[in-house]
Wavefront OBJ file of the C-alpha trace (Angstrom):
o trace
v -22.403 -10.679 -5.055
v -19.334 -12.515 -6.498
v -17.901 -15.245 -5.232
v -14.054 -15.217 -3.921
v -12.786 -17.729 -6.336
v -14.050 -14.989 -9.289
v -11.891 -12.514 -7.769
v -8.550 -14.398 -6.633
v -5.224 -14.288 -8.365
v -3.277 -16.669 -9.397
v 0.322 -16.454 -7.007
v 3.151 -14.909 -8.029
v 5.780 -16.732 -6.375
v 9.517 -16.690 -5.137
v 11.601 -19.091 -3.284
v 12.287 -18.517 0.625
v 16.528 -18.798 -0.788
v 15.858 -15.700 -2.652
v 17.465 -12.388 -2.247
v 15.902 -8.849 -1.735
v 17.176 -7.864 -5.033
v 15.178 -10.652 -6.753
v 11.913 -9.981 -5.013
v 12.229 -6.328 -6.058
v 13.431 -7.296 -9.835
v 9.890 -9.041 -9.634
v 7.685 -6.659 -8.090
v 8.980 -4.112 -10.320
v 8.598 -6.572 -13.613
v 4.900 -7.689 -12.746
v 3.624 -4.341 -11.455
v 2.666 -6.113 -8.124
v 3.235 -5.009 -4.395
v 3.804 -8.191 -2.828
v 4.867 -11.899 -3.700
v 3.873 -15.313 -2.089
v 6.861 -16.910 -0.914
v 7.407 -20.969 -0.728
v 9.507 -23.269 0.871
v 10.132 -26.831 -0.268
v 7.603 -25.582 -3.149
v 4.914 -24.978 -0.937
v 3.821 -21.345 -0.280
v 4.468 -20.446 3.516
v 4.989 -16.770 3.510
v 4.712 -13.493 2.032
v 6.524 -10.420 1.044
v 5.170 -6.531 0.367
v 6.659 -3.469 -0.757
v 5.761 -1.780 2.308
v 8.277 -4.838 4.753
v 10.848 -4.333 2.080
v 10.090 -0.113 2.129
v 10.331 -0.469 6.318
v 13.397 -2.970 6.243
v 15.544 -0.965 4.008
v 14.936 2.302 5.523
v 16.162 0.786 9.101
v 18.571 -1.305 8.115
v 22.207 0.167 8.794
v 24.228 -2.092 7.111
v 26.988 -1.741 3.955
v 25.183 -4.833 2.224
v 24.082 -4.614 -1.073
v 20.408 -5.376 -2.393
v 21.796 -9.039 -3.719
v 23.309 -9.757 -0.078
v 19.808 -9.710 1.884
v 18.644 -12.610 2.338
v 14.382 -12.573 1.794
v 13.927 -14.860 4.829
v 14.944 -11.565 6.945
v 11.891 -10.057 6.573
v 9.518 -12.352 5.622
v 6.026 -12.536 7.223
v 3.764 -15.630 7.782
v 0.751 -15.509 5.212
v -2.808 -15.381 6.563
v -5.151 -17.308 4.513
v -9.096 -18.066 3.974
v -10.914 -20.917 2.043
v -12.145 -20.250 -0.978
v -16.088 -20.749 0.105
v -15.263 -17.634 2.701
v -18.232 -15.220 1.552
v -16.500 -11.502 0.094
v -17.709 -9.423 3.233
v -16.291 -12.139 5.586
v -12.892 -11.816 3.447
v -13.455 -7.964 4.131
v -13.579 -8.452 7.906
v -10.569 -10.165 8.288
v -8.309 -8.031 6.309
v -9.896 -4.970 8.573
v -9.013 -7.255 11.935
v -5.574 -8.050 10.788
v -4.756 -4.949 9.237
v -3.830 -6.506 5.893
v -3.638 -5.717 2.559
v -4.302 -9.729 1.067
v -4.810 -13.215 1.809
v -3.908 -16.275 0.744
v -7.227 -18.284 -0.675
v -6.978 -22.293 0.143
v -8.848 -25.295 -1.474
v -10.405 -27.888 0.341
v -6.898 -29.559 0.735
v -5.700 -26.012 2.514
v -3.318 -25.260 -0.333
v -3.036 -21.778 -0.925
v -4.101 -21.519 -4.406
v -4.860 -18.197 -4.897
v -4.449 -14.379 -3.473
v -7.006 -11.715 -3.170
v -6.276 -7.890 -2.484
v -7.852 -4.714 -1.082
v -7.566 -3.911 -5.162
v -9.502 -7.069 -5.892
v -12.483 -5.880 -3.482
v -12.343 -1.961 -4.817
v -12.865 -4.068 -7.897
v -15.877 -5.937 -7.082
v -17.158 -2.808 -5.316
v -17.448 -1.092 -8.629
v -19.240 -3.884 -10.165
v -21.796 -4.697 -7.169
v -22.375 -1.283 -4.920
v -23.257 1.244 -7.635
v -26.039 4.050 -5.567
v -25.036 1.783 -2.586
v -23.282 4.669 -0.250
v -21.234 7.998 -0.700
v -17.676 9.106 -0.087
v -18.891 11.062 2.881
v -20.278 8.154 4.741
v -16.989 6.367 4.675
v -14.243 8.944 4.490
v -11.742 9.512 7.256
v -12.569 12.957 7.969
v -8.719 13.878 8.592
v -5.859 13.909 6.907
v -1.789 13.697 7.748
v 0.313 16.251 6.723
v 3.806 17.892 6.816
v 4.945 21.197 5.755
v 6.886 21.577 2.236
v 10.062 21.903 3.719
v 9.957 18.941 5.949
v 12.754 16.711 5.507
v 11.844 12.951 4.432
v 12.903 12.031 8.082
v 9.738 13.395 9.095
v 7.398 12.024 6.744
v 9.015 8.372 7.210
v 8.519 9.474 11.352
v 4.490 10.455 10.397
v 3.827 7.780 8.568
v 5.503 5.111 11.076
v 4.094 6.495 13.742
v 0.578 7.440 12.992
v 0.230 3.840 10.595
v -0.388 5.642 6.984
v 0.215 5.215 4.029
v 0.245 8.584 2.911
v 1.073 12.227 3.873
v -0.140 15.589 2.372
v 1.904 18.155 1.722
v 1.124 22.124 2.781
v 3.073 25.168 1.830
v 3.545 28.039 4.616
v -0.020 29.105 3.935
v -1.183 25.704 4.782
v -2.798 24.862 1.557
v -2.383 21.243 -0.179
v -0.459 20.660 -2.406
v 1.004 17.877 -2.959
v 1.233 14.136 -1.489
v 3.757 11.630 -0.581
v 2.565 8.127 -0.091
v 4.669 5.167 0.967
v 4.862 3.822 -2.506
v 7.017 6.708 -3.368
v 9.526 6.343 -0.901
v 9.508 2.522 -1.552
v 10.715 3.705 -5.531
v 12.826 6.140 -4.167
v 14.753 3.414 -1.668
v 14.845 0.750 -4.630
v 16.070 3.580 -7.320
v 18.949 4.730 -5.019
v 19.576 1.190 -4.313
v 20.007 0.016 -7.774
v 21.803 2.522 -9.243
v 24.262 2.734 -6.276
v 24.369 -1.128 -6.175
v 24.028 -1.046 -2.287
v 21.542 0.066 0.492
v 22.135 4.393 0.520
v 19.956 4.340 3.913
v 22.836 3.496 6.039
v 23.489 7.504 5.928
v 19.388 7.729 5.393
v 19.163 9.492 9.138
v 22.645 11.180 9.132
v 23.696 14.631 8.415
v 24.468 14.795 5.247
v 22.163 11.468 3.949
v 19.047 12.087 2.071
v 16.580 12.065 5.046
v 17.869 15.176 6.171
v 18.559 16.763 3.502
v 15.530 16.001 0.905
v 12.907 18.302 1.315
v 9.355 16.451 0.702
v 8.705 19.031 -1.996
v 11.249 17.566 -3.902
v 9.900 14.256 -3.980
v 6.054 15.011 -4.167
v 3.417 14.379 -6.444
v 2.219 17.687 -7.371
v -1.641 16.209 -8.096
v -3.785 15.509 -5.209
v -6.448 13.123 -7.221
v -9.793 14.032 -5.309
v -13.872 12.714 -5.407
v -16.304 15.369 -3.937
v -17.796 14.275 -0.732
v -21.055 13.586 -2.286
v -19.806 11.585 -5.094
v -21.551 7.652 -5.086
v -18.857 5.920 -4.187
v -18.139 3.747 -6.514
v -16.824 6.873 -8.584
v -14.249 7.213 -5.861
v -13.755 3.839 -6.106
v -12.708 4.029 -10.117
v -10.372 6.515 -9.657
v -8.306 4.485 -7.267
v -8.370 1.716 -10.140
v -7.819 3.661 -13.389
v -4.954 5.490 -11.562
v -3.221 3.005 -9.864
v -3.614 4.638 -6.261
v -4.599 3.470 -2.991
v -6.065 6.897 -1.925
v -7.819 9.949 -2.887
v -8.468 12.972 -0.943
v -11.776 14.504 -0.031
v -13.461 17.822 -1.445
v -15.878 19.585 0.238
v -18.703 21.622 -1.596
v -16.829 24.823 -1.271
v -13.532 22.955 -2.934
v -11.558 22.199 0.343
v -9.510 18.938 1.039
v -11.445 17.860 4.525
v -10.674 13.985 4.015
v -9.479 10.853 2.508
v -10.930 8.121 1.311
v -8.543 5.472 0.849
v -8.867 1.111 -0.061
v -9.278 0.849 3.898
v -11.929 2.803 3.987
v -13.675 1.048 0.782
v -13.460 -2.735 2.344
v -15.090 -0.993 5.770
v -17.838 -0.255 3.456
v -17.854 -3.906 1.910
v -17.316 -5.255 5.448
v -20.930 -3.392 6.483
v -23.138 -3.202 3.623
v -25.591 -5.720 2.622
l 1 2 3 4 5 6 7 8 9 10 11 12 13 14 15 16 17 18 19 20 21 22 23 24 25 26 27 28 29 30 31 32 33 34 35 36 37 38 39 40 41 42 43 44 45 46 47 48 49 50 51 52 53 54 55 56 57 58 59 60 61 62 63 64 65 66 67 68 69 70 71 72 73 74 75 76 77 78 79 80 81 82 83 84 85 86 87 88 89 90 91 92 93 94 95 96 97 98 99 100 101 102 103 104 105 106 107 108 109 110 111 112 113 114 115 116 117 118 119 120 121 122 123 124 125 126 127 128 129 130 131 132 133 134 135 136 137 138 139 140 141 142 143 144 145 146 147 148 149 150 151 152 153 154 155 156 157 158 159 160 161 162 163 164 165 166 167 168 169 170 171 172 173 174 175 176 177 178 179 180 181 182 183 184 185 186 187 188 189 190 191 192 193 194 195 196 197 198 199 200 201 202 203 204 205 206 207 208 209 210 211 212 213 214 215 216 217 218 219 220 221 222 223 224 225 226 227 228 229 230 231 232 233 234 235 236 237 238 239 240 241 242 243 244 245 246 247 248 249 250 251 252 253 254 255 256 257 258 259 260 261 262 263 264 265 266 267 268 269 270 271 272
C-alpha cells in the first residue's frame, strides 16, 4: 500500500483577489480541474471546474469573465494529515462527497493535494485480481433523449447529483454521452470568445439551453469495460483517456452500468 505523501501533489495556487477569468486561464493552462486558493499567502480555500461550471450557468448577470470576483464562489478546503492511511483518505472523500483534499504537515499547513485521479492511480498499481467492474458498478445509468435541449441535461444532472448523462436516440439505444466537463468547455468557450457570460439568455427562448440539442454537443464514443473485466482495466481506461467514467457492457454487448472514480475509491474505501 502507498503512503499519501507518495501520491500528493504539489498545489497549484491562486490568490483569493483573483478573478474568474484567471482561475479558468489556469485550469485550462495546467490541464487541472481545480486550484487551491490562499489568502495572505496561506491556502484557505478551493476552486473546481464543476463551482465555476454551476456558478456561470446560474448567474444572470451582464458581467464579463474578468469582472467576477473568485471569492464569489469559493469553497472552504477540507484537509487530512499526511500520516492519514489511503483507505481512510478514501472514506472521507466518500462522506463529504469530494473530489480532493488538502494534505497538512505536522504544522497543519496544507502542503499538498490528493485526487479521486490520484487513488484510480494507486488502484492500478496495488489492486490488480483484487475485484471486478461488476462488484462495484452502479447498475444504472442517466439518460436523456437526443433531442433534449441542454436545459434538461443541466436539470438531470443538478438534480439527480451526476456528472454525466447518456444519450439515446428514439429507439432508445446509446449513443452518445454528455458529462459535466463538456458543458464546463462549452460555458468557458462561449465566454471567451464573446468576452462576457452568454448564460444570462442560457434558460431563455432563444439562448442556447433551449435551443442546443444534446446531440449537438455529444461525444459520439461511449468508452466501456465489460462487466467482468478486473478492475483495474477499468480503472486504466479512466487514466489513459482522461475520463472520470466509463459505461458498463454486459456479456451480450448492452450498456447496463457505469463505473465511474466514485465508484473506484468505494472499492479502495472497502478492500483490504
Amino acid at each position: 500500500m502507498s503512503q499519501l505523501i507518495e501520491l500528493m501533489n504539489i498545489p497549484i495556487t491562486i490568490d483569493i483577489e483573483s478573478t474568474i477569468a484567471d482561475a479558468t486561464k489556469i485550469m485550462l493552462d495546467k490541464k487541472i480541474s481545480r486550484v487551491l486558493v490562499t489568502k495572505n499567502e496561506k491556502i484557505t480555500s478551493i476552486v473546481t471546474e464543476k463551482d465555476l461550471g454551476l456558478f456561470l450557468l446560474k448567474d444572470k448577470s451582464d458581467r464579463t469573465l474578468q469582472q467576477i470576483s473568485l471569492s464569489e464562489i469559493i469553497k472552504p478546503v477540507l484537509t487530512i494529515s499526511q500520516s492519514i492511511m489511503i483507505q481512510e483518505c478514501a472514506k472521507t472523500m466518500l462522506q463529504n462527497n469530494i473530489g480532493s483534499l488538502g494534505i497538512t504537515n505536522n504544522d497543519k499547513n496544507i502542503v499538498g493535494i490528493i485526487t479521486k485521479t490520484d487513488l484510480v492511480r494507486d488502484f492500478v498499481k496495488n489492486y490488480q485480481n483484487k475485484t471486478t467492474v461488476g462488484e462495484y458498478m452502479s447498475a444504472h445509468y442517466s439518460w436523456v433523449s437526443s433531442d433534449s435541449v441542454l436545459t434538461q441535461v443541466v436539470s438531470k444532472m443538478l438534480e439527480e447529483k451526476i456528472s454525466r448523462v447518456i444519450i439515446r436516440n428514439k429507439e432508445k439505444i446509446p449513443i452518445g454521452i454528455i458529462t459535466f466537463r463538456d458543458l464546463f468547455n462549452l460555458v468557458i468557450s462561449m465566454g471567451i470568445q464573446r468576452d462576457r457570460i452568454f448564460l444570462k439568455s442560457f434558460e431563455s427562448e432563444h439562448g442556447l439551453g433551449e435551443t442546443l440539442q444534446s446531440s449537438e454537443v455529444m461525444q459520439n464514443e461511449i468508452i466501456t469495460a465489460n462487466y467482468d473485466d478486473d478492475m483495474v482495466k477499468a480503472c486504466k481506461l479512466l487514466l489513459d483517456n482522461k475520463i472520470n467514467g466509463v459505461g458498463v457492457l454486459s456479456d451480450k454487448g448492452d450498456l447496463i452500468g457505469i463505473l465511474s472514480k466514485t465508484d473506484i475509491i468505494k472499492a479502495i474505501a472497502t478492500l483490504n
